[in-house]
N, CA, C and O atoms as a DFTB+ gen file, in Angstrom:
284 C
 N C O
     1  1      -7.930    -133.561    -136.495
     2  2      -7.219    -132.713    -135.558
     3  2      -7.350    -131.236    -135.932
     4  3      -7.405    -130.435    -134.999
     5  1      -7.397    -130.874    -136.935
     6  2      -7.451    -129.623    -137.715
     7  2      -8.951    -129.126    -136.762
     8  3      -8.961    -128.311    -135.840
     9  1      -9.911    -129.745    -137.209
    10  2     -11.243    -129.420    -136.808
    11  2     -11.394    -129.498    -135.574
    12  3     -12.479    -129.054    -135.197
    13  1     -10.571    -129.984    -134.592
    14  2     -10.535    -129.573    -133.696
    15  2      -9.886    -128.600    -132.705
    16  3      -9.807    -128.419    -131.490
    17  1      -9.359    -127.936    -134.152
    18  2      -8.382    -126.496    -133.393
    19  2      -6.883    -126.783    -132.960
    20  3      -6.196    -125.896    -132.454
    21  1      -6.471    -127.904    -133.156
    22  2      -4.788    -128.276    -132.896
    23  2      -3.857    -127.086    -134.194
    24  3      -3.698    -127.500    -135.342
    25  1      -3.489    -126.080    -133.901
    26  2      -2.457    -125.484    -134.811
    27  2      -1.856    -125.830    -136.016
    28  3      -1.899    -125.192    -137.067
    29  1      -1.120    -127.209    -135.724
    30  2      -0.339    -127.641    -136.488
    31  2      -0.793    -128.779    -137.623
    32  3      -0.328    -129.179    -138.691
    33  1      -1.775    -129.030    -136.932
    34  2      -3.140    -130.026    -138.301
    35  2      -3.283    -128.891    -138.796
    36  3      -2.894    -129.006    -139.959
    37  1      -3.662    -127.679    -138.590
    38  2      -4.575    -126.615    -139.554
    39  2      -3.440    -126.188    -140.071
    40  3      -3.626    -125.320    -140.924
    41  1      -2.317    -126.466    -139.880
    42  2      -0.763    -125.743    -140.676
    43  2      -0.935    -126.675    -141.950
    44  3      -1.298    -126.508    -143.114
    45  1      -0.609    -127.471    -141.364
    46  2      -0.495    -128.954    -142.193
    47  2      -1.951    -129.174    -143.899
    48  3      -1.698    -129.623    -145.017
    49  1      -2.776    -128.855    -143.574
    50  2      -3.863    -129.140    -144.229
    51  2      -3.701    -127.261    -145.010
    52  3      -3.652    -127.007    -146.213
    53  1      -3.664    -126.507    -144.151
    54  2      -3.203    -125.451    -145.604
    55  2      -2.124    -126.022    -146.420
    56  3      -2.335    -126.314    -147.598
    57  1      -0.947    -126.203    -145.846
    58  2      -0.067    -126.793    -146.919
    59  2      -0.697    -127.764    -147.522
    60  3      -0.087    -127.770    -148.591
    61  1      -1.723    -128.846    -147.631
    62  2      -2.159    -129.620    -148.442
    63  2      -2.927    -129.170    -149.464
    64  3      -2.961    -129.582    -150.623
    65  1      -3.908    -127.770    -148.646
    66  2      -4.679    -127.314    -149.910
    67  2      -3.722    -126.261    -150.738
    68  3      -4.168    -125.764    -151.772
    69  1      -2.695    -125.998    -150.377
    70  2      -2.109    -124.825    -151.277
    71  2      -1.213    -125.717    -152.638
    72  3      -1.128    -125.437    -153.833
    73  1      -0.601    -126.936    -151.791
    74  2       0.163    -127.777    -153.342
    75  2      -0.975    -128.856    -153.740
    76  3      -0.674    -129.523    -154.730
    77  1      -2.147    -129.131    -153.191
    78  2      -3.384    -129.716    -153.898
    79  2      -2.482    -131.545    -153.748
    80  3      -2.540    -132.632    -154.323
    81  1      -1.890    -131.045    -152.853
    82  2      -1.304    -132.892    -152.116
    83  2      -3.126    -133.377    -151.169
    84  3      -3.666    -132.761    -150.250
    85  1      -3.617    -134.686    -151.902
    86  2      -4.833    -135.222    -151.190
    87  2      -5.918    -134.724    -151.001
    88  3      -6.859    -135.360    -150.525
    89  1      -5.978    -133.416    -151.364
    90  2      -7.098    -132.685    -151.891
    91  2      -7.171    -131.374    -152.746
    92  3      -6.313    -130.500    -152.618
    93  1      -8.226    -131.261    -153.628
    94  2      -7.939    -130.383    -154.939
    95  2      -7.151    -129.117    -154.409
    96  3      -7.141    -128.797    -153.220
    97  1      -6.478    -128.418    -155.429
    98  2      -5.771    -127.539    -154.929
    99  2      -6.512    -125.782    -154.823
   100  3      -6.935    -125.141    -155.785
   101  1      -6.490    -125.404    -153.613
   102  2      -7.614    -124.427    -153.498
   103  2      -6.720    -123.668    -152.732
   104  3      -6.309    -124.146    -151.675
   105  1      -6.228    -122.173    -153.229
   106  2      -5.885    -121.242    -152.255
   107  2      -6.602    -120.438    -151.145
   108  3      -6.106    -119.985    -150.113
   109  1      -7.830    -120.363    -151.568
   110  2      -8.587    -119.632    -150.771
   111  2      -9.027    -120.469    -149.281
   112  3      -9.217    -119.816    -148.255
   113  1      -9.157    -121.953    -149.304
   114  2      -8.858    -122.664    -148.413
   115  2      -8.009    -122.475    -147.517
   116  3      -8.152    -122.083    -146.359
   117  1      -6.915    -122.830    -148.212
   118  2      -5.547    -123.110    -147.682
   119  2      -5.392    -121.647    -146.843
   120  3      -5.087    -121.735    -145.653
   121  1      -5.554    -120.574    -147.314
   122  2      -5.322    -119.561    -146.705
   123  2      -6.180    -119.659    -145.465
   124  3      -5.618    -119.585    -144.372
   125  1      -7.829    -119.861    -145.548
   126  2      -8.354    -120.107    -144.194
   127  2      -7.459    -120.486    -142.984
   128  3      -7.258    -120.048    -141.851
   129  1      -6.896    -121.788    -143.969
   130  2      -6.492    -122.949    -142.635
   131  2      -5.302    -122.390    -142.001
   132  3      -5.088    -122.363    -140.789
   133  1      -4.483    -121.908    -143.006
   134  2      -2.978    -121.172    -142.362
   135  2      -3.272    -120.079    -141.350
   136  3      -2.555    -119.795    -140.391
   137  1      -4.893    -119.265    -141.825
   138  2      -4.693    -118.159    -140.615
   139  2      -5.375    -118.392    -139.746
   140  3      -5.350    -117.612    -138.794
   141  1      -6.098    -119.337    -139.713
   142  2      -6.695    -120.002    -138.348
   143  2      -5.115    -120.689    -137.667
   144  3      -4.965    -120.332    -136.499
   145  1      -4.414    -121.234    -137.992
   146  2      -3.086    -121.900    -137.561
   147  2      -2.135    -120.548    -136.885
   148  3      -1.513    -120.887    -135.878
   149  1      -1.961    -119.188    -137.272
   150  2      -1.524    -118.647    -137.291
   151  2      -1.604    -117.372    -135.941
   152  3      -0.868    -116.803    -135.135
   153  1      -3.419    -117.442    -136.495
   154  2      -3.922    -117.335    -135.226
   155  2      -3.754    -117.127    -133.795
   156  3      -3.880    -116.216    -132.976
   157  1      -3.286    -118.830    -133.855
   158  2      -2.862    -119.652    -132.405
   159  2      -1.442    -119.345    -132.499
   160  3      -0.751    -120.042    -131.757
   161  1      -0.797    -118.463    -133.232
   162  2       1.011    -118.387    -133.124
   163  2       1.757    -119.389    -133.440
   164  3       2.843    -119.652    -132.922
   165  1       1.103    -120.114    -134.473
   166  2       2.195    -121.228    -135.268
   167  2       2.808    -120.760    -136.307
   168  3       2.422    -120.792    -137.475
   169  1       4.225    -120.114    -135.678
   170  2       5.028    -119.645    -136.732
   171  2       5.219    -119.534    -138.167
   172  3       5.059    -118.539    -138.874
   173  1       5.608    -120.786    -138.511
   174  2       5.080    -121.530    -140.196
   175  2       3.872    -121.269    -140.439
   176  3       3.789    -121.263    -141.667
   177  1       2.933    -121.059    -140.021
   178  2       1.554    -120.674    -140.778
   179  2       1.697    -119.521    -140.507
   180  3       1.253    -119.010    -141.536
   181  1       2.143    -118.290    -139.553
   182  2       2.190    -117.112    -139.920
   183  2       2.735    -116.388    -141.352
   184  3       2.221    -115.539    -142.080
   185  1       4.168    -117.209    -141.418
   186  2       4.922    -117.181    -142.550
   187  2       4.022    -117.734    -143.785
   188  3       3.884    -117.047    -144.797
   189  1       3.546    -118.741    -143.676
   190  2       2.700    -118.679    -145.057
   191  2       1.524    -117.662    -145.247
   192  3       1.329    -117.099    -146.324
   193  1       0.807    -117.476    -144.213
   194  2      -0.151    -116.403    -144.627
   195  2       0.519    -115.141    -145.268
   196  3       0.069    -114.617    -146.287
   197  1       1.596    -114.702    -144.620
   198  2       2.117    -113.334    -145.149
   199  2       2.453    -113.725    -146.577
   200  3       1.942    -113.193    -147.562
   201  1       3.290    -114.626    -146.607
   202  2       3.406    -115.157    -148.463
   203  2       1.909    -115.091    -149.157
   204  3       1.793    -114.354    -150.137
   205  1       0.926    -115.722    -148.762
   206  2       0.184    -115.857    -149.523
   207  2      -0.671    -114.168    -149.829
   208  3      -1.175    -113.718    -150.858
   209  1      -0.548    -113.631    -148.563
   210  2      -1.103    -112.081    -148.872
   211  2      -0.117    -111.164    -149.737
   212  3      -0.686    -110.315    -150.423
   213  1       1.531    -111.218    -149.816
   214  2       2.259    -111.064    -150.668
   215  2       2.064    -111.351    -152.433
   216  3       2.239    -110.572    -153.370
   217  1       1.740    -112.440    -152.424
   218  2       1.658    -112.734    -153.429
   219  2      -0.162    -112.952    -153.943
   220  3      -0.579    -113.593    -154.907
   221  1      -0.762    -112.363    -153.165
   222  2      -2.324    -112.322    -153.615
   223  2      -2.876    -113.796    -153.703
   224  3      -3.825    -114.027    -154.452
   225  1      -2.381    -114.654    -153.059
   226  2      -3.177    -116.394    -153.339
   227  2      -3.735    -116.025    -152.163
   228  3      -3.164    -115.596    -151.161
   229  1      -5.531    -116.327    -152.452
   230  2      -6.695    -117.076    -151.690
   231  2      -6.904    -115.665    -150.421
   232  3      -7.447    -115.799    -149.325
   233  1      -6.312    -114.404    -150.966
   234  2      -7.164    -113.369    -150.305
   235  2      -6.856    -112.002    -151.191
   236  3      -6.058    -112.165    -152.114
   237  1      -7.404    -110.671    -151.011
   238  2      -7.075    -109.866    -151.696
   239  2      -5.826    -109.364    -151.098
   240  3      -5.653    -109.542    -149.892
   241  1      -4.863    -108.708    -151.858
   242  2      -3.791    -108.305    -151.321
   243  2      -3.813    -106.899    -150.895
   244  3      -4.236    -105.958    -151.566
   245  1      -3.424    -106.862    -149.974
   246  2      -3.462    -105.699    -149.098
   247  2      -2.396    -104.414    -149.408
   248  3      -2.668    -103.609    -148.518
   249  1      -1.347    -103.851    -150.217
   250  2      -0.783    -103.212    -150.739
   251  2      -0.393    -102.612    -149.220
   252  3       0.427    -103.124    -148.458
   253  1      -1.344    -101.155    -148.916
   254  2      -1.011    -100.300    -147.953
   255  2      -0.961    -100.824    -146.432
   256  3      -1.002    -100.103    -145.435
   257  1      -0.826    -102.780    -146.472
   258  2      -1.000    -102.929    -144.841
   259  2      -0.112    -104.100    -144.528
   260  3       0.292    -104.766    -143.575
   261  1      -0.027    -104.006    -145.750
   262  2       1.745    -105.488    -146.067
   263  2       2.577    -104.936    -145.176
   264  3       2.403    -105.787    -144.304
   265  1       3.113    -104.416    -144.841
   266  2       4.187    -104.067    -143.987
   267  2       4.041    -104.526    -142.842
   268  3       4.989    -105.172    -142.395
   269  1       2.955    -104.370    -142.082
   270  2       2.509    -104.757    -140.819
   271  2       2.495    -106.077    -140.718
   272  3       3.096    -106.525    -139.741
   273  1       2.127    -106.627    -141.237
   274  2       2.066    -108.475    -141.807
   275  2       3.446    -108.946    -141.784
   276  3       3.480    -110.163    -141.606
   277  1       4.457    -108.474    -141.888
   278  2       5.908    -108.871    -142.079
   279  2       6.552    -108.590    -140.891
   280  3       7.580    -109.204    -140.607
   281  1       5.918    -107.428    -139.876
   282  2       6.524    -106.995    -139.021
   283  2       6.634    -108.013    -137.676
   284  3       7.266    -107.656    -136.682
């Protein structure tokens, strides 16, 4: 479902690659999948992408553009 662009599979499968539940644990993945999810305006994956750009997992952190990301 993910691979076929459903939101909430690609929510779902970042959260799998970020706690490494059923497949190895890979942030840089997981981040893919959340902002492809996020993308499409699935709330919860918006919210995780901004965490994960907050906290620098699986992209570089953006310092001067964080704000906008929260907004």
């Amino acid at each position: 479902a993910a691979q076929a662009g459903e939101a909430g599979a690609m929510s779902n499968l970042g959260f799998a690659y970020a706690t490494g539940t059923g497949v190895a644990q890979d942030d840089a993945q997981a981040f893919q999948w959340y902002e492809r999810a996020a993308d499409q305006g699935l709330i919860r994956a918006q919210t995780a992408t901004a965490l994960f750009h907050a906290q620098g997992r699986g992209t570089p952190r953006p310092i001067k553009d964080l704000h906008k990301i929260y907004q």
